[in-house]
N, C-alpha and C positions, 0 to 999 in steps of 0.2 A: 504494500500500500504506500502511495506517496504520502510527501510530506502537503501537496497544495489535495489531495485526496482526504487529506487526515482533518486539514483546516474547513472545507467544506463541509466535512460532518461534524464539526467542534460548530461550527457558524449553525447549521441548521438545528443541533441540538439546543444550544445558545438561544435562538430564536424561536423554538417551540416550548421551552422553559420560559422564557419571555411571557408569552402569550398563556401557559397554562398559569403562570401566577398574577397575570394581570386578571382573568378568569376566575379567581381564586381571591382575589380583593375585591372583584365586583361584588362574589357572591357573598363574600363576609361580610359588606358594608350595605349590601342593599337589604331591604324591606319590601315584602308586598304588599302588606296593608298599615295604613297608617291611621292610628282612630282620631276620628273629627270631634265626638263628645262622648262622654257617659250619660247614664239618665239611669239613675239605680232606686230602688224601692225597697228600703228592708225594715223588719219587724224582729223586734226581739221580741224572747219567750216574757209570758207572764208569770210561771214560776222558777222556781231556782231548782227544781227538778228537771225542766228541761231544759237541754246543752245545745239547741238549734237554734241559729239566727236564719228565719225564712227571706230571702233576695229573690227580687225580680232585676236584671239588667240587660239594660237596651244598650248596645254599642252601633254608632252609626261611624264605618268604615270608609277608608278610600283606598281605589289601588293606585298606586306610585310605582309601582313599576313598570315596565316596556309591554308590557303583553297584556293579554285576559288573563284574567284567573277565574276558578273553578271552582277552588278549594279556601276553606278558611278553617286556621288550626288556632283553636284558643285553649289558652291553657292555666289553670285555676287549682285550687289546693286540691288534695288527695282525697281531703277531708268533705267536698260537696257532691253532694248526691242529687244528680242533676233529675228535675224533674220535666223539663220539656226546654226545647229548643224551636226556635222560629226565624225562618230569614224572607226578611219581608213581607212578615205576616202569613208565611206559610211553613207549617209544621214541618222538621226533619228527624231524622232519626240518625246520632252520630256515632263514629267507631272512636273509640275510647284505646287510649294508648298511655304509659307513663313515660315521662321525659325524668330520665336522672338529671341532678342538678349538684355536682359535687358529694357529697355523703345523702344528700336529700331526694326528693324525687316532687314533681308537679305533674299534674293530669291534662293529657291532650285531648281537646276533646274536636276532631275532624271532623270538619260539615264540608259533605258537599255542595256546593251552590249554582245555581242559574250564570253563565258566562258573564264576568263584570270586564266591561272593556276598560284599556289602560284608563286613569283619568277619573271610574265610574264611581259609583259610592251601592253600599250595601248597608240596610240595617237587619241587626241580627239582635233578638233577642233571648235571654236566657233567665229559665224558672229554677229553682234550686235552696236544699237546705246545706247549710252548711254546722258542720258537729264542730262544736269547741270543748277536747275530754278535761284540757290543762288548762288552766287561764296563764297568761303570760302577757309581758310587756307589748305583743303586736297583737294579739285577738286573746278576749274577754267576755267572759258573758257572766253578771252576778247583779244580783237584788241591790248592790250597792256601789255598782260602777260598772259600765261595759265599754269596750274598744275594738275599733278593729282598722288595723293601719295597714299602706298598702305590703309589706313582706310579710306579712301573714297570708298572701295569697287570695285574698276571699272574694276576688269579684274576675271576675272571667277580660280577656284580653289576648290580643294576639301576640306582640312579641315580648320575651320572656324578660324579666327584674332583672335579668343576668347579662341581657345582650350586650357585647360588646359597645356598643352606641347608644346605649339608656335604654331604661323601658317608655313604655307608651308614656307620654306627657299630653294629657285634652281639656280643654272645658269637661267641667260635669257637675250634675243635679244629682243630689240626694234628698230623699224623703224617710226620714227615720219615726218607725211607730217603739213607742217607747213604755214601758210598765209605768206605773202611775208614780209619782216623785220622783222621776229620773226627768232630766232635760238633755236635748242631745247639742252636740256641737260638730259642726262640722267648716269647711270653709265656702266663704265668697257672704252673697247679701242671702237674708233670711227672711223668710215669710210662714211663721207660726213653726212649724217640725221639718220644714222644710229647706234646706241649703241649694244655692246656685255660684257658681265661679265661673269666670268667663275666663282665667286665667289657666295659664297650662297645668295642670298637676296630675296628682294620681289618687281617687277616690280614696276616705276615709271617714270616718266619725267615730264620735265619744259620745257616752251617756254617764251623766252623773248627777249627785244630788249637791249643787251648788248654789250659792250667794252672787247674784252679778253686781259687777260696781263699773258704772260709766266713769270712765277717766279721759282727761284731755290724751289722744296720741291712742288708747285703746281702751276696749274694754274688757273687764276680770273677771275669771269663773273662778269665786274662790271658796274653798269649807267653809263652812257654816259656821258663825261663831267664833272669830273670828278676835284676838285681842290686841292690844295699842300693836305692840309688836309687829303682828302679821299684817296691820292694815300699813303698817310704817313703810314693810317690807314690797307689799302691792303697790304701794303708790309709787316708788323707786323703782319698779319693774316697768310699769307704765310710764313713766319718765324716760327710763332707758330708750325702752318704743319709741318714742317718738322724736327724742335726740337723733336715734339710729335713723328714721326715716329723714329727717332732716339733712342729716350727713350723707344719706345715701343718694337722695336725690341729686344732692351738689354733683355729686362721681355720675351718676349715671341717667339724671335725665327724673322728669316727676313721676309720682304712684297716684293717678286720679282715680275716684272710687272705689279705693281700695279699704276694706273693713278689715283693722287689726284685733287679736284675740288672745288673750292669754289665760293658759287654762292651765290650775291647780292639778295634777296627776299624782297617784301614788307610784305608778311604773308605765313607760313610754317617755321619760322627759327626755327633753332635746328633739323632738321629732316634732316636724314644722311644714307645712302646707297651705298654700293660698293665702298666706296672712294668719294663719291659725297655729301658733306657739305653746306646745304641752312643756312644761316647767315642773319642777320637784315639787310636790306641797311642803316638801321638807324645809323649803327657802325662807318658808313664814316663819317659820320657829327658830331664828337664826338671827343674830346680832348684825350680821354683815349680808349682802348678797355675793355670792361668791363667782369666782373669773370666769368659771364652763358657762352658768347661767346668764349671766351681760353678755360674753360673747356668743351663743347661742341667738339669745335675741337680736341680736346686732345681724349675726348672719342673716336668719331668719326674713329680719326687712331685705337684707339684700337680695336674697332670694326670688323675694316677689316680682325686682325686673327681672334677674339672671334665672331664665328656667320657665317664670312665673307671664309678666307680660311680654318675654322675649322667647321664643321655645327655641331652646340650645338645640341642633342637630349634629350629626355626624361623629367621627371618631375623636377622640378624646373630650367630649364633653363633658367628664367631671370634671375635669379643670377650668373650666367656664363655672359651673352652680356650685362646685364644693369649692376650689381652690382659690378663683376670683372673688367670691364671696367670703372666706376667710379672710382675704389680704386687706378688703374692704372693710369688713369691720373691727379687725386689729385696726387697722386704722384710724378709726371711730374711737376704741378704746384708747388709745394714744392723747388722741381730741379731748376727749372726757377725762381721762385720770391723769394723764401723763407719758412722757417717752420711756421713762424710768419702771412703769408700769406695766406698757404694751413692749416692752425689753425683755420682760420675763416670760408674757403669756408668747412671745414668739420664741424664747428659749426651751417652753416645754413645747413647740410647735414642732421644731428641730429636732431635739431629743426624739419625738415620738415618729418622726421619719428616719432618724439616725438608727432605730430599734430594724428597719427591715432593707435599712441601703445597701445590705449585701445581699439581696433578690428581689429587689422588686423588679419591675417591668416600664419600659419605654412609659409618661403617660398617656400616647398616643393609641399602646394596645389594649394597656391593663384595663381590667373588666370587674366589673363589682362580685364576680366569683371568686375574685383572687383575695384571700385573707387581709392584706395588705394594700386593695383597692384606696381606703379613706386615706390611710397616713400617705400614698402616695398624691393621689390625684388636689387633697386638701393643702397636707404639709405642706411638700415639695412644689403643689403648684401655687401656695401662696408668696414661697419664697422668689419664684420666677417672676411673678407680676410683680413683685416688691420689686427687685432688680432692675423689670424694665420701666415700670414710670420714674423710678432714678435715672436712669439713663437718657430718660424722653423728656422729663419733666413733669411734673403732676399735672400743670393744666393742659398741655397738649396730649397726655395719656387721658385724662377725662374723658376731652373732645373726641379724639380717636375710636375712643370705647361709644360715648353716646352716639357718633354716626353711626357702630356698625351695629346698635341697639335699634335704628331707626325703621325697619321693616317689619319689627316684631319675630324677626327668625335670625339668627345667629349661627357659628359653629367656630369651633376652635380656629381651624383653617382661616375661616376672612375677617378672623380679629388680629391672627397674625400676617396676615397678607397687607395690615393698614400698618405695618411696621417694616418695610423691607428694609430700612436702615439697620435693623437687627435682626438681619434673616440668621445670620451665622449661630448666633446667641440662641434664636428659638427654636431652630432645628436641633440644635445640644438639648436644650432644657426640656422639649417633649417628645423628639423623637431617639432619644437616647437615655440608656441608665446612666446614670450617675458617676463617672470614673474621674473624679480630681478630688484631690486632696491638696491642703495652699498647709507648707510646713515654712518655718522662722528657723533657720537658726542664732547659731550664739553671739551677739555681737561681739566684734574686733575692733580693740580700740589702736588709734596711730594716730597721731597730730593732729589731736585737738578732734578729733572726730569719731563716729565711730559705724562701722561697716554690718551690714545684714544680710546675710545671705538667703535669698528665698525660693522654693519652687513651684511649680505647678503641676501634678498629673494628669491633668484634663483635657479633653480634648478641643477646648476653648479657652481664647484668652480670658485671664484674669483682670481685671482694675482694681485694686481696693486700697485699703487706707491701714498702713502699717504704724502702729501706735509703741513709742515707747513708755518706759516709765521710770525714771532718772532716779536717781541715788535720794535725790532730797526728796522723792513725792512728786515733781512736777512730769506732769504727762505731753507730750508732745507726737506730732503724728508728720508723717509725710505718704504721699499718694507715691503706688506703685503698677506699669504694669506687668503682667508676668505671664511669658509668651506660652502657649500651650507645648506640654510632654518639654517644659523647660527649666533655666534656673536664669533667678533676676537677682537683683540687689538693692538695696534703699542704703541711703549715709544721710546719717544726724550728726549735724554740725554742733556741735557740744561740746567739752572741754569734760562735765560730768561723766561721770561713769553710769551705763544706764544698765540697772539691778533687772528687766523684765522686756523683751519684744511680745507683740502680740499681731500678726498679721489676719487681716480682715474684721478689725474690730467690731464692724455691726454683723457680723455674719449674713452677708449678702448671699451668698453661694450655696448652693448643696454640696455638701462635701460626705467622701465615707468615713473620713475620722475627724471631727471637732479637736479631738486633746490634743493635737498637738500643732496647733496653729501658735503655741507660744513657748517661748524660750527665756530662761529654763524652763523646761516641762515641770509641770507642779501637779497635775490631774492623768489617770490614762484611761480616763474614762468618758467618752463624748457626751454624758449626761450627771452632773457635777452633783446631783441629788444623788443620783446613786453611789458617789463618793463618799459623801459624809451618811448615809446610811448603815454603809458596809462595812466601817469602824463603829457603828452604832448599837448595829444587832452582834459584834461581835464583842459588848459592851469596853470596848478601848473607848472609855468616853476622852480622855483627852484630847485622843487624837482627831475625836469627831469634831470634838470644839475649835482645831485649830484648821481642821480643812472645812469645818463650815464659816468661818470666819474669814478663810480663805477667798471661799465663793460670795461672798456677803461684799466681800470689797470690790467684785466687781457687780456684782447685781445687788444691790444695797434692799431692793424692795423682793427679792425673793423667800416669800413668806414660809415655804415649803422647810427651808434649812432652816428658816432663823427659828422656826420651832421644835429640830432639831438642836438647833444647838444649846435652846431654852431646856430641854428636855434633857440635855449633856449635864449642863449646868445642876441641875434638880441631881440627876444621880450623884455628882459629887457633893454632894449636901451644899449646893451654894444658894441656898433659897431666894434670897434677896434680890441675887443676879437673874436666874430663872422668870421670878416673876418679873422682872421689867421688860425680860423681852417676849415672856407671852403676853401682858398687857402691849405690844408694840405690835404683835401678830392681830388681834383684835381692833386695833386701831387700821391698820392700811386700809387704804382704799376699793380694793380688791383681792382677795386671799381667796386662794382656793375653801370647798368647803371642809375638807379632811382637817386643813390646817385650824379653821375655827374650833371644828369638834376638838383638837388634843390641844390646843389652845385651853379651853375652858377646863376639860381634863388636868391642865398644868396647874390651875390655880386652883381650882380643887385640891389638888394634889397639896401644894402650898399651904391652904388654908390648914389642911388635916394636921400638917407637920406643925402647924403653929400652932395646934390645938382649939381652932373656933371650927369647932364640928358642923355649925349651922350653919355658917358659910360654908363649909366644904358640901353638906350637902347638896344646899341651894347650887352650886355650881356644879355640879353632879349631874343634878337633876335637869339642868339646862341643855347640857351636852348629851346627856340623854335623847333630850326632846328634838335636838338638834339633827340627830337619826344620819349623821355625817359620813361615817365610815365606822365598819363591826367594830375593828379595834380600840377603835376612842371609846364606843359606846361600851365595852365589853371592858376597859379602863375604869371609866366613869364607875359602872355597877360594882365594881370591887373596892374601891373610892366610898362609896356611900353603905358599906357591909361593911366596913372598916370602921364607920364612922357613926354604927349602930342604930341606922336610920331605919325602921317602920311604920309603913303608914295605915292607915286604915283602909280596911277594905268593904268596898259595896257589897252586899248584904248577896247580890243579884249575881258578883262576880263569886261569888266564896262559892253560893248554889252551885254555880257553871261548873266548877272544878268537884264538887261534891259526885255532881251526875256524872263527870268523866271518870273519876278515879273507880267509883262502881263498876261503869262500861267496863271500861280496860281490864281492872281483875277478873270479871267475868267473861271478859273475851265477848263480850257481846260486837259483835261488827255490826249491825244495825244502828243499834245507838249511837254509837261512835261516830260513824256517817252524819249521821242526824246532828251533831253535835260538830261538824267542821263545813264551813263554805265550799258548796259544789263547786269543784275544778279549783280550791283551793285545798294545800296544802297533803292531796289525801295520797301518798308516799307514805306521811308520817303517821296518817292514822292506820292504813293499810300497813304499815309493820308492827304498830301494836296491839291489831284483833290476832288474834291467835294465838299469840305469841308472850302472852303477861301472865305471871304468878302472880304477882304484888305489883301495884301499882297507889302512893301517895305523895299528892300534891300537898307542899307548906306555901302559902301566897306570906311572900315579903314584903315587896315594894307594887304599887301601881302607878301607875303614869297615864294619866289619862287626856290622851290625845285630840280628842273633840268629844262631846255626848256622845258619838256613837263609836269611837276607838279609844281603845287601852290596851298598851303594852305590860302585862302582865309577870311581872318577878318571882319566881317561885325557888323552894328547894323542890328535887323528886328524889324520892328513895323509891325505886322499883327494882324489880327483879323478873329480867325474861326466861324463859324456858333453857334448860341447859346450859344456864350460865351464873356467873356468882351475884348479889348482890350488887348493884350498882347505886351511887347519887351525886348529885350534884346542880349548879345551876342551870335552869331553862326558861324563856322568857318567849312568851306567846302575844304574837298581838290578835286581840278579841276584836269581832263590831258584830254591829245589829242594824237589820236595816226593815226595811219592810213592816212594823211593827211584832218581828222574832224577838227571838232571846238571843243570847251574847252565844258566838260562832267561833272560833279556832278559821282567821284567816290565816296566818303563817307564823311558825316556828321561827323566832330572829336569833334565840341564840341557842345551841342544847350542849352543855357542856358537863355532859353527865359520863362519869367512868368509872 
């Protein structure tokens, strides 16, 4: 065979590889049907016996692709048991397939259809119950709160939550029949049970038994009963709103007609649609409102153009609704608290993409099936748009954005197409992983000066700002660029000797290692909390104290350490010290909520050692209420049994545990049922019918979380079958809804051995 023989068939192979994977991006990118609205109809059950929420949904279609279609494949949880199908008012009968989805699987449900030519529209509606055995944060059915958000699957649709290009985004109407004291909420304008959004989203509602309070910027669904505290914390939430929409407008263009919502959750928070914001109820009960929840809301507004009045298409779209939208409202939080502030929530931004920069995916392909979908597409794409309006300048990044905002359709592709001065930059930043690391080294000093050597492993140039930090304290900085897969240099003109370099001081860049952008190295860990942690649980308090103290001097407001190191302090008996810097944790502006809860734990703790047991309770009992993180809360509890705190018990609660502890020695399974919230908690009552010798409840402490919730403190001493005596602490939270008696919704702590 020759050699011009050999190239022939290299060229023609070359050229049918060509064309098979240009064929092979068509079909991954394209769509056949693309839904124009929902129109949904559902009814919850009227008892707490039955686990069906009954749906009627109308999906009016369009085909977008080249050809007729024939076919429409929707596909809806495992869990609906379809009751009739109809396409355009005429009855079908579909073949039923399951579609795996990672560990999971979703139900296809194939109709064949009358020929819709390219261009044509179809409606198709679907009858169907849907079973909820578990309640959980995305679908719920209970006497005293129900949900059901879009990945719980519940409403029928053509292409999948998973698709590499987002799932379906439509207008849609919901009509929610609801049991008697429950109101529903869902998003857009409302007319009696009824919801409409003309915005893009994806079908959901809540039912719950709430308090509304009209607030300038939004309105609140909040518990019932409500004290100084919680209304404190509501009207700061609603404030946030509407700051946020104000800032957001500036960036991106106005939100006309738009109904904002913030709604009280005990599980779902953070989950946002059309305007409509589920929040922690736990926030009320909380001295501070904490960083996830401002920045949540923040996002949230943003959302409503990005996704909302603009519908993102094409590939890489979570970098558009997740990632542009976080950069956005960091931004906001910067505006509102401070740079010193938005410093830190974009350090745990970092950190939390630094956790998987050693696999994530281009975010051009990655897909929300991939584990590591949010931290890259949010993280790493907030850090990217940060980057580029530095480099463009805020108000012509604004401009740029609101033009390609202006048709109401967007995609990654033609918001970077409005920046070809930075094509190099954003081809790096979405269509490739992450390969640069920016290292300092040691400076060298020689006449009067002093030398820095830098590199870059990236495959794009670096710009940034190499900061030192001189012998006496003063900081000083010089701008570098640093050529890609290369080595630069920076010289400080200074006579001083500089004790610290630190190259890319605002951390502009995604990088795969953070620690060592600074010379000496002092940390070798790219997320600086987990430094003084890990001398923490391995109680080296000293050490904790001097590398939180470390991180504290470059981020002065990161709350997370400084209650670490308050918490250092306390173990070496330094009380005095301790409490001043968890009273300064309490005091910031924005602190995560963890850090509130061991916050108050600390002074608790404090009070104890000082011997004002009241006070110690009292702040006990706060941190409690505060429902922050197990650990504080399960802190707190040992804090207040220390401090020989009991309190009285409802007469109604003592009953409640009278009738269980019967149940359970008896092994009765009936009762025991009877005695826990359907699709709540029943793992835990189902391992104790059968299975109890002895079963006695000591009530300690209550906490009574509104009229109709109490967390419950108990000792138990039980004994199961074939095993020794066991006791210890367990702490149940009770409610009652419906005019019942007090239920077993969820086991919060069981620390029985």
């Amino acid at each position: 065979m020759t050699i011009k023989t050999i190239s022939s068939i290299a060229l023609l192979w070359a050229l049918s590889v060509t064309s098979l994977m240009g064929q092979d991006e068509a079909a991954r990118v394209s769509a056949t049907w693309q839904v124009l609205k929902y129109d949904i109809s559902a009814t919850l059950p009227q008892t707490d016996a039955d686990r069906k929420l009954s749906v009627s949904a109308k999906i009016d279609a369009k085909n977008v692709s080249s050809r007729p279609a024939s076919t429409l494949t929707l596909r809806i949880s495992p869990s609906a048991e379809i009751t009739s199908i109809a396409v355009n008012g005429t009855a079908v009968e579909p073949s039923k397939r399951e579609e795996k989805i990672g560990s999971g699987v979703l139900q296809q449900l194939v109709v064949r259809v009358p020929s819709v030519a390219a261009g044509g529209g179809i409606a198709v509606t679907v009858d169907y119950k849907l079973s909820v055995k578990d309640n959980s944060g995305l679908a719920a059915i209970s006497s005293s709160g129900s949900q059901f958000l879009p990945l719980s699957h519940w409403y029928p649709t053509p292409n999948s939550w998973y698709f590499a290009r987002g799932a379906d985004h439509a207008p849609f109407s919901i009509r929610v029949n609801t049991p008697a004291g429950l109101t529903a909420v869902s998003g857009g304008m409302q007319t009696g049970s009824a919801f409409e959004t003309k915005l893009n989203g994806q079908p959901f509602f809540a039912a719950g038994s709430w308090e509304m309070s009209e607030q300038p910027g939004a309105t609140l669904y909040l518990p019932k009963g409500l004290d100084s505290m919680g209304n404190s914390r509501a009207s700061e939430l609603a404030a946030i709103a509407a700051e946020a929409r104000v800032f957001v407008e500036k960036v991106l263009g106005p939100m006309t007609g738009i109904k904002v919502r913030l709604v009280a959750v005990s599980r779902g928070a953070g989950f946002s649609a059309g305007g409509t914001i589920f929040f922690d109820e736990a926030v009320l009960r909380r001295p501070r409102v904490d960083s996830q929840t401002a920045l949540t809301i923040a996002e949230a507004i943003a959302k409503i153009s990005l996704g909302g009045q603009t519908a993102i298409t094409g590939d890489g779209g979570g970098a558009v609704r997740e990632g542009l939208s976080r950069y956005i409202a960091t931004q906001f939080l910067e505006e509102k608290y401070g740079k010193d502030v938005a410093d830190v929530e974009r350090l745990r931004q970092r950190v939390a993409y630094a956790a998987v920069v050693q696999r994530d995916a281009p975010i051009n392909t990655v897909a929300p099936l991939d584990d590591y979908y949010y931290s890259v597409v949010a993280n790493k794409g907030a850090m990217i748009w940060r980057l580029l309006a530095l480099k463009t300048g805020a108000a012509e990044f604004g401009s740029r954005l609101r033009a390609a905002l202006e048709n109401k359709e967007a995609s990654l592709a033609e918001i970077r197409a409005l920046f070809p001065e930075q094509k190099e930059f954003l081809d790096y930043g979405f269509d490739q992983t992450t390969d640069m690391n920016l290292l300092a080294g040691l400076p060298q000093r020689s006449a009067g000066e002093s030398k820095v050597a830098l590199r870059n492993t990236g495959s794009v140039d670096a710009t940034v700002d190499v900061e030192a930090v001189l012998e006496n304290g003063e900081r000083v900085s010089a701008p570098a660029t640093i050529r890609t897969k290369n080595f630069g240099e920076v010289v400080f003109k200074t006579p001083q000797r500089i004790a610290r370099v630190e190259v890319d001081r605002q951390k502009l860049y995604p990088q795969t290692d953070f620690s060592d952008d600074v010379a000496p190295r002092e940390l070798s860990d790219s997320d600086p909390l987990l430094a003084v942690k890990r001398f923490f649980d391995k109680q080296e308090y000293a050490n904790a104290e001097k590398t939180a103290r470390l991180v504290l001097s470059d981020f002065p407001r990161f709350d997370d350490v400084r209650v670490l190191l308050a918490r250092s302090m306390l173990a070496q008996n330094r009380t005095a010290e301790a409490e001043k810097e968890f009273q300064a944790v309490l005091s910031e502006k924005l602190p995560t909520s963890r850090s509130v809860g061991w916050a108050l734990v600390g002074l608790a703790d404090v009070a104890l050692r000082s011997d004002l047991k009241e006070k110690a309770i009292g702040l006990a009992a706060e941190a409690i209420r505060a429902d922050a993180e197990y650990g504080a809360s399960l802190a707190a509890r040992n804090i207040r049994t220390r401090a020989g705190a009991r309190s009285t018990t409802d007469a109604s609660i003592a009953g409640f545990f009278e009738q269980w502890d019967r149940a359970a020695a008896a092994n009765q399974k009936a009762q025991l049922d009877a005695l826990v919230m359907p699709g709540e908690a029943s793992r835990f009552s189902g391992s104790v019918a059968g299975q109890t010798a002895a079963w006695k409840t000591e009530i300690t402490n209550v906490d009574m979380i509104d009229a109709n919730t109490a967390l419950v403190e108990t000792n138990l001493a039980i004994k199961l079958l074939n095993r020794e005596p066991e006791s210890g602490l367990a702490v149940f939270r009770l409610v009652r809804s419906g005019g019942s008696g007090w239920r077993i919704r969820a086991v919060e702590v069981f620390e029985v051995r």
